[in-house]
SEKEZA-488404 format. One line per 4 residues: for each residue x, y, z of N, C-alpha, C. Coordinates in steps of 0.1 Angstrom, whole numbers. Layout:
BEGIN
X,Y,Z,X,Y,Z,X,Y,Z  ...
***
This chain:
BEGIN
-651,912,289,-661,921,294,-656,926,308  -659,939,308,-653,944,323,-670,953,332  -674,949,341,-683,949,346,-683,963,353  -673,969,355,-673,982,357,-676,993,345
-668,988,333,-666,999,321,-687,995,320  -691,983,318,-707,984,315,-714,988,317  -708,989,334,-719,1001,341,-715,1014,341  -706,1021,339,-703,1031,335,-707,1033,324
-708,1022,313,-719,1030,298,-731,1030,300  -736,1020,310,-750,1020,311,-757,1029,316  -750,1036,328,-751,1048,335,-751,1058,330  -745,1060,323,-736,1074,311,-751,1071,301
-747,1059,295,-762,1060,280,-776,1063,285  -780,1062,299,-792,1068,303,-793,1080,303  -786,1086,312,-783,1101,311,-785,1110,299  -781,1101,292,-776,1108,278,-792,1111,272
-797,1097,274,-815,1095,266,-821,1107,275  -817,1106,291,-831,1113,298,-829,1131,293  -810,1131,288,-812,1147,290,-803,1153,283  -797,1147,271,-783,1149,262,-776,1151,266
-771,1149,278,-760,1151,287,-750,1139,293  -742,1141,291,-736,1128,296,-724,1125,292  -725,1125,277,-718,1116,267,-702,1114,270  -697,1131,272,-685,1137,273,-681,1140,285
-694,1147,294,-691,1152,304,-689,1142,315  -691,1135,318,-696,1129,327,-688,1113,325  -686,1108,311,-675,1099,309,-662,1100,305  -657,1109,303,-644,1114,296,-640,1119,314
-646,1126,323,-637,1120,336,-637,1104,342  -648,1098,342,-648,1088,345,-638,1077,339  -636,1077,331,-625,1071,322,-612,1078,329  -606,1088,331,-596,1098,338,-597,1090,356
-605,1091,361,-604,1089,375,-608,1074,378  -617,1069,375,-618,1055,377,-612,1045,372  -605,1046,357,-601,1032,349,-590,1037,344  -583,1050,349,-571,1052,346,-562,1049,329
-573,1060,322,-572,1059,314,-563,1070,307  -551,1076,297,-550,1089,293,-553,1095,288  -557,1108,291,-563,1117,285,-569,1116,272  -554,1121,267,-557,1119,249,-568,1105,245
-564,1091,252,-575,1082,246,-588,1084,250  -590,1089,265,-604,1092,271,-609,1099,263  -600,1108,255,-607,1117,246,-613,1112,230  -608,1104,229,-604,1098,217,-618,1088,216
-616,1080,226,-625,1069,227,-639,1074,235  -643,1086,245,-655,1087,245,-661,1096,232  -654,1098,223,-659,1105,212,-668,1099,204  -660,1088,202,-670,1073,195,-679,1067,204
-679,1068,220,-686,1063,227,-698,1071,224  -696,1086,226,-711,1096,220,-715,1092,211  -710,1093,204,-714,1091,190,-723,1082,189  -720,1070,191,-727,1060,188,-738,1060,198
-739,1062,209,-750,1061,219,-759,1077,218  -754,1088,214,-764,1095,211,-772,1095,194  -765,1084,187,-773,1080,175,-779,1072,176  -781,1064,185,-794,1056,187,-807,1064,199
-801,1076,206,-811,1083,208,-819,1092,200  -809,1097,189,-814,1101,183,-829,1094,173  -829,1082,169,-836,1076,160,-841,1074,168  -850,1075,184,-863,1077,190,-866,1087,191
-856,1100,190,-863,1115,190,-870,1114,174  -866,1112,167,-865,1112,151,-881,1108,152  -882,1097,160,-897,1088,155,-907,1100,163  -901,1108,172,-915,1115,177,-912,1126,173
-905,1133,167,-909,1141,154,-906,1155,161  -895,1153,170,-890,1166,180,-877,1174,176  -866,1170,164,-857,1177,159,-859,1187,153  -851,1197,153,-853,1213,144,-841,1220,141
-845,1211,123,-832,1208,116,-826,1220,110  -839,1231,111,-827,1248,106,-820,1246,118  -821,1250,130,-810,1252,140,-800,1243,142  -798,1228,138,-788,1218,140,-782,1224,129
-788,1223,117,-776,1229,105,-770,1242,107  -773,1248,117,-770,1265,119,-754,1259,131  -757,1248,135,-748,1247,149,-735,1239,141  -738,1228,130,-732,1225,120,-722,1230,113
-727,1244,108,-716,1253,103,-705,1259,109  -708,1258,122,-695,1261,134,-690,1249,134  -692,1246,140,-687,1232,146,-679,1226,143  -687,1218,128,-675,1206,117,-663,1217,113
-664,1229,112,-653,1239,105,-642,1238,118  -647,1242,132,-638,1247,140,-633,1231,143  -641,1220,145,-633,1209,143,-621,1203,137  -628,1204,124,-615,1203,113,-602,1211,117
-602,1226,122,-590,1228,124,-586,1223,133  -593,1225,146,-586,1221,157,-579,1209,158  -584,1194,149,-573,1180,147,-563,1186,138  -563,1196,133,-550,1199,123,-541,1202,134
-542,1206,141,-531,1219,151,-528,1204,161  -542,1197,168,-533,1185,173,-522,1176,167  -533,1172,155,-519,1165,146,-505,1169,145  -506,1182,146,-488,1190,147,-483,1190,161
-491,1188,170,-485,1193,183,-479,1180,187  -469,1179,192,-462,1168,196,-467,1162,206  -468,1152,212,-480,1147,225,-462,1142,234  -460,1153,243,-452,1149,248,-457,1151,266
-451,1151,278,-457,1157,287,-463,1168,290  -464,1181,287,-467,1190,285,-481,1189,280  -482,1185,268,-491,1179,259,-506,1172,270  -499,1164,274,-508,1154,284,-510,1166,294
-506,1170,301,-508,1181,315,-520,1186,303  -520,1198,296,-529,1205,287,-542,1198,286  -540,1183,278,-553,1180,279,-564,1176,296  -554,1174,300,-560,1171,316,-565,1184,322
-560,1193,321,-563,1209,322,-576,1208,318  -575,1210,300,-586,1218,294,-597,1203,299  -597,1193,299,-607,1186,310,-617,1189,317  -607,1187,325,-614,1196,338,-618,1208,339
-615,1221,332,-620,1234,333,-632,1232,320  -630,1225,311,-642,1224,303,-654,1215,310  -652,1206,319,-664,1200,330,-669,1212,337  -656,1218,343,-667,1224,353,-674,1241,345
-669,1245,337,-680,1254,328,-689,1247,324  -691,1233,322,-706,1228,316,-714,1225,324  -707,1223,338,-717,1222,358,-723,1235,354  -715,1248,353,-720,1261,359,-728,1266,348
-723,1263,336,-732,1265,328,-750,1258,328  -748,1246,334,-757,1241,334,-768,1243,347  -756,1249,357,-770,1254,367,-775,1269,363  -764,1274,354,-772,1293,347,-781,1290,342
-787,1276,333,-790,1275,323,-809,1280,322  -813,1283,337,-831,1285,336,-825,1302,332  -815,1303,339,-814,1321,344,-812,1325,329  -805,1320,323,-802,1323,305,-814,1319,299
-820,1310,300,-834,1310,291,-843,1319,297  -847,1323,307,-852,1335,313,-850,1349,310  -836,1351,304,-830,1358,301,-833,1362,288  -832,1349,277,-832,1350,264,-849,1354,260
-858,1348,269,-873,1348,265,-875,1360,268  -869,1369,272,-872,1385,278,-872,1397,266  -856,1389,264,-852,1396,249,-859,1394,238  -864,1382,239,-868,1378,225,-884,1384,223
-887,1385,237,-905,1392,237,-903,1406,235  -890,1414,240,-891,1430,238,-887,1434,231  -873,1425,228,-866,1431,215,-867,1419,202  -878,1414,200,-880,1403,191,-869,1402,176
-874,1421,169,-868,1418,159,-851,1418,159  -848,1424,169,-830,1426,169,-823,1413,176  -833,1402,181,-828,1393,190,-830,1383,177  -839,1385,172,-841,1376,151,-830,1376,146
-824,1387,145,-815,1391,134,-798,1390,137  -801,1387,155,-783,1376,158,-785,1365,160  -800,1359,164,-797,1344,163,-789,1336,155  -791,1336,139,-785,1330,136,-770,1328,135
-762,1339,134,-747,1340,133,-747,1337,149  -751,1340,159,-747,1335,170,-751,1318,175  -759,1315,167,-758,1301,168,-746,1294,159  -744,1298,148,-731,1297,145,-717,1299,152
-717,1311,157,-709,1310,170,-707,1303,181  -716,1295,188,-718,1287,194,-716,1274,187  -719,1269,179,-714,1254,172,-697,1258,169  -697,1271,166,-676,1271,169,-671,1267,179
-675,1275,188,-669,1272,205,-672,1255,208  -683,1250,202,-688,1234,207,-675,1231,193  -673,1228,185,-664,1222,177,-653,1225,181  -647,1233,193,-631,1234,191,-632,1227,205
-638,1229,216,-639,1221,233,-643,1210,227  -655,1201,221,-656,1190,221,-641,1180,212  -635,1189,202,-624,1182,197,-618,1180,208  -610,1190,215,-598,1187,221,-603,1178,240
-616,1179,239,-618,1176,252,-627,1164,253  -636,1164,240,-652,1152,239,-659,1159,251  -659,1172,258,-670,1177,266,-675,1184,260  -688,1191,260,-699,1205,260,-706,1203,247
-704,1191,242,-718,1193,231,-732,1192,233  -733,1182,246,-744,1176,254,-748,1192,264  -739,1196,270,-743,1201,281,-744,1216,274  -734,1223,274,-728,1234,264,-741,1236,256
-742,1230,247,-747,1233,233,-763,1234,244  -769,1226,251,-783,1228,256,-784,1244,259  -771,1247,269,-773,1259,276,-774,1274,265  -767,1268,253,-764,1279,246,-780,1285,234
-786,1267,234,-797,1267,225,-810,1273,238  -811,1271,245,-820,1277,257,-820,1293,260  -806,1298,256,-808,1308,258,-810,1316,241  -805,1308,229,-809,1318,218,-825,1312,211
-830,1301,216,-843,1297,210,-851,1298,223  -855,1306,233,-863,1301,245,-876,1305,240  -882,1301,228,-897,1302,230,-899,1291,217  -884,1289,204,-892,1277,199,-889,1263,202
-880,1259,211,-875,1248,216,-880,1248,232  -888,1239,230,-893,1236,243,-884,1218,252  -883,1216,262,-876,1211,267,-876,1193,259  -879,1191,254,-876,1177,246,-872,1180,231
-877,1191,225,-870,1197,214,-854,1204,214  -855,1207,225,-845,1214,229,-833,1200,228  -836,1187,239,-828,1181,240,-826,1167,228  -834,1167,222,-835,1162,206,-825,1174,196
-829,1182,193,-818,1191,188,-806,1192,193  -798,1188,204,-790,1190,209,-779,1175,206  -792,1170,210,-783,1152,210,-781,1156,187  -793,1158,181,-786,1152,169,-772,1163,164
-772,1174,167,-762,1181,168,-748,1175,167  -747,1164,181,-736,1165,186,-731,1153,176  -739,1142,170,-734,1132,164,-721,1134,153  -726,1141,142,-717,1141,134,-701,1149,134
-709,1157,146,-694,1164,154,-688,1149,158  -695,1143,170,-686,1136,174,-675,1123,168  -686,1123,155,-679,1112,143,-666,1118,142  -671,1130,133,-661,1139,128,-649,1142,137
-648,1142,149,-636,1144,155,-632,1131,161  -640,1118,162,-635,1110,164,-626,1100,155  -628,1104,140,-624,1101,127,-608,1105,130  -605,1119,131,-594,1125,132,-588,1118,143
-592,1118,153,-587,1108,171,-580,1094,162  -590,1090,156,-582,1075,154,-573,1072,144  -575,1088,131,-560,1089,128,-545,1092,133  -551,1099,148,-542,1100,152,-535,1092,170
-546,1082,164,-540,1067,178,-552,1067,187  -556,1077,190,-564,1076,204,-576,1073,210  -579,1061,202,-594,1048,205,-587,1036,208  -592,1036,221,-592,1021,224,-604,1014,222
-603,1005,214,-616,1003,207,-619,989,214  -611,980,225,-618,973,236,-624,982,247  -623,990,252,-625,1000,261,-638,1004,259  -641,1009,243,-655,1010,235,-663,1002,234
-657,991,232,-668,979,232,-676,976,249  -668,978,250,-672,972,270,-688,983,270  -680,999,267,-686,1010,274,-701,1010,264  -700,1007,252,-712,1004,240,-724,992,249
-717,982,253,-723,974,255,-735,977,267  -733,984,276,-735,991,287,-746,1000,285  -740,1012,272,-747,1025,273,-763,1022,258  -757,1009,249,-770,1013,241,-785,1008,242
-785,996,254,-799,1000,257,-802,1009,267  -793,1011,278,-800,1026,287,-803,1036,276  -792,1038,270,-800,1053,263,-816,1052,255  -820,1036,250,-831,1038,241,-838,1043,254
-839,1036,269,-850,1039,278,-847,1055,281  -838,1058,282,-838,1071,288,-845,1078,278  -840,1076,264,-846,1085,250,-864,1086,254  -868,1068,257,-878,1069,256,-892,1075,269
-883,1077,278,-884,1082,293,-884,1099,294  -880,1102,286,-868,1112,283,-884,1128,283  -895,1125,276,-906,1139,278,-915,1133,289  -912,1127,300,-922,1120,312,-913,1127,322
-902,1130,322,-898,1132,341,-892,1150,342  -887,1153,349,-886,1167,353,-873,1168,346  -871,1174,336,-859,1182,337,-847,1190,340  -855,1199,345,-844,1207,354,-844,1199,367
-851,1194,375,-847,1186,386,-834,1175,379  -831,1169,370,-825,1161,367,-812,1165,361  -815,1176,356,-801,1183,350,-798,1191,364  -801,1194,369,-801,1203,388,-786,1195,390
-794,1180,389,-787,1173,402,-775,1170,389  -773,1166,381,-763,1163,372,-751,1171,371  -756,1183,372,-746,1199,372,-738,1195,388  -746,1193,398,-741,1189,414,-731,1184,409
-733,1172,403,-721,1158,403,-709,1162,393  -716,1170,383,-702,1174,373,-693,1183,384  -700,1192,389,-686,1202,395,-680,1192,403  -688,1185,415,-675,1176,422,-666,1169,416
-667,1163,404,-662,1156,397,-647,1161,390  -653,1180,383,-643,1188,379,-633,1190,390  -635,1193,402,-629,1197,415,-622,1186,416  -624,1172,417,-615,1166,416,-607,1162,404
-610,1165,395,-598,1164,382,-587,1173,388  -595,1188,385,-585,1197,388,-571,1198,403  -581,1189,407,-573,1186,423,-564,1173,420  -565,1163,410,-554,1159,405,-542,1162,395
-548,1172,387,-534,1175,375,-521,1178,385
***
């Protein structure tokens, strides 16, 4: 047992309960800058880390009856597809230096669009609720393919990175549902979204080496009871004050990745 990796799940699995955020963003550096891990496994191994700790959030959302399962299956159809290919194209790509620089890149530029994405994110639901009141029926008639487009974009960055299903996928669902997802629906929808992605690309990770599966155990041990309290915490505290301050800490975080490659 490593008393650091614990608290780094424990920390990470709260987050995750109070706000679906966390899983990728916010451990896949931490793993990079603190415990000096590489890339590829950070990627590899916080995949299964989500996974598992936003599936046990999920089965408290589940009990209070806050998922909305047309839209998860609409994000589905992107996602597992653009998944699937993107471990094909890894499995061919040779993991040589080059290789490692890339993933350390797309890293960090995938953190810090899910910081900035995440402080746009009132100005885009503000945005989408405008549309959706003036132009109701033409804003009806792209939701769906553009929610499908969005679970693409979330299936090809969460393969290659384990970021933006948490963060990403909130900002994208906020701005194309801003009047039927309200802020615990919203973040219930979002967490069960990300699970079977994250299976699904962590399946492919560990056919292709990259779980350290003592590293998992530590970070498991850590993250699955914070997340039940966060889950259960999760429609009592402010929101956007908590995602505010979480977006703060992702960009300094990206700034320093980026300031290491």
């Amino acid at each position: 047992m490593d008393i650091g990796q614990l608290t780094a799940g424990a920390v990470t699995g709260l987050l995750v309960g109070l706000t679906g955020v966390g899983g990728g963003a916010l451990m896949t550096p931490l793993l990079l800058l603190l415990f000096g891990v590489t890339p590829m496994t950070a990627v590899g191994t916080d995949l299964w880390f989500a996974a598992i700790t936003k599936l046990i959030a999920t089965h408290v959302h589940h009990g209070h009856g806050l998922i909305d399962w047309p839209v998860v299956r609409r994000l589905w159809a992107g996602s597992l597809v653009a998944s699937a290919l993107t471990l094909l194209w890894m499995a061919w790509r040779p993991v040589d230096a080059g290789a490692v620089s890339f993933f350390s890149m797309a890293i960090s530029v995938v953190v810090m669009l899910t910081a900035l994405g995440m402080l746009c994110q009132t100005s885009l639901h503000a945005l989408g609720r405008k549309l959706r009141i003036t132009d109701g029926a033409h804003f009806k008639a792209v939701q769906a393919p553009l929610t499908v487009l969005a679970g693409t974009v979330l299936g090809v960055l969460v393969t290659l990175t384990s970021v933006g299903a948490g963060a990403l996928g909130a900002v994208f669902l906020a701005y194309l549902y801003p009047l039927r997802l309200t802020p615990p629906r919203l973040i219930a929808t979002d967490i069960v979204h990300a699970v079977p992605l994250a299976v699904f690309a962590g399946l492919g990770h560990v056919l292709i080496g990259n779980v350290d599966v003592h590293l998992l155990s530590n970070l498991l041990l850590g993250s699955i009871p914070a997340v039940v309290i966060g889950a259960m915490l999760s429609s009592r505290l402010p929101h956007n004050l908590l995602r505010g301050f979480l977006a703060v800490v992702l960009l300094s975080i990206s700034l320093k990745l980026l300031w290491t490659v």
